[in-house]
C-alpha positions, 0 to 999 in steps of 0.5 A: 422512201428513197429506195423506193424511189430508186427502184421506181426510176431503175424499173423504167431504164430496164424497161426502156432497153428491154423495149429496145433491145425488142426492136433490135431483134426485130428490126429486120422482120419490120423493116424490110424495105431498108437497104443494108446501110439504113438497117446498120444504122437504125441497129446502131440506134438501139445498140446505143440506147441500149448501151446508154441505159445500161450506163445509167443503171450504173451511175444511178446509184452513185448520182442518187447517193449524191444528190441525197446526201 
C-alpha cells in the first residue's frame, strides 16, 4: 500500500515537470509579444519548477521512509 502510494505521488511530480518543461519549449511560440527580459524570466520559472521537481523525486523516497517508519 505504501508503494502504491508512493508511485501515486511520484506520478504527479513527473507530470508536473513534463507540463513545464512543455511550456519552457514553448514559451516562445506563445509568447511572442514579451521583450528578451519577461521571456528570461518566465524561462527561468519553469527552468526552477523543473529543477524543484526533480529535487523532490529525489527526497521522496527518503521523506516516505521517514514518516512510515
Amino acid at each position: 500500500m505504501q508503494h502504491a502510494i508512493l508511485a501515486v505521488i511520484t506520478m504527479g511530480v513527473i507530470w508536473t515537470a513534463w507540463r513545464n518543461f512543455k511550456q519552457l519549449g514553448r514559451l516562445k511560440l506563445a509568447d511572442a509579444g514579451l521583450s528578451v527580459e519577461q521571456r528570461q524570466r518566465q524561462q527561468m520559472r519553469y527552468v526552477m519548477r523543473i529543477v524543484l521537481c526533480f529535487l523532490a523525486l529525489a527526497l521522496l523516497p527518503f521523506l516516505f521512509t521517514l514518516a512510515t517508519k
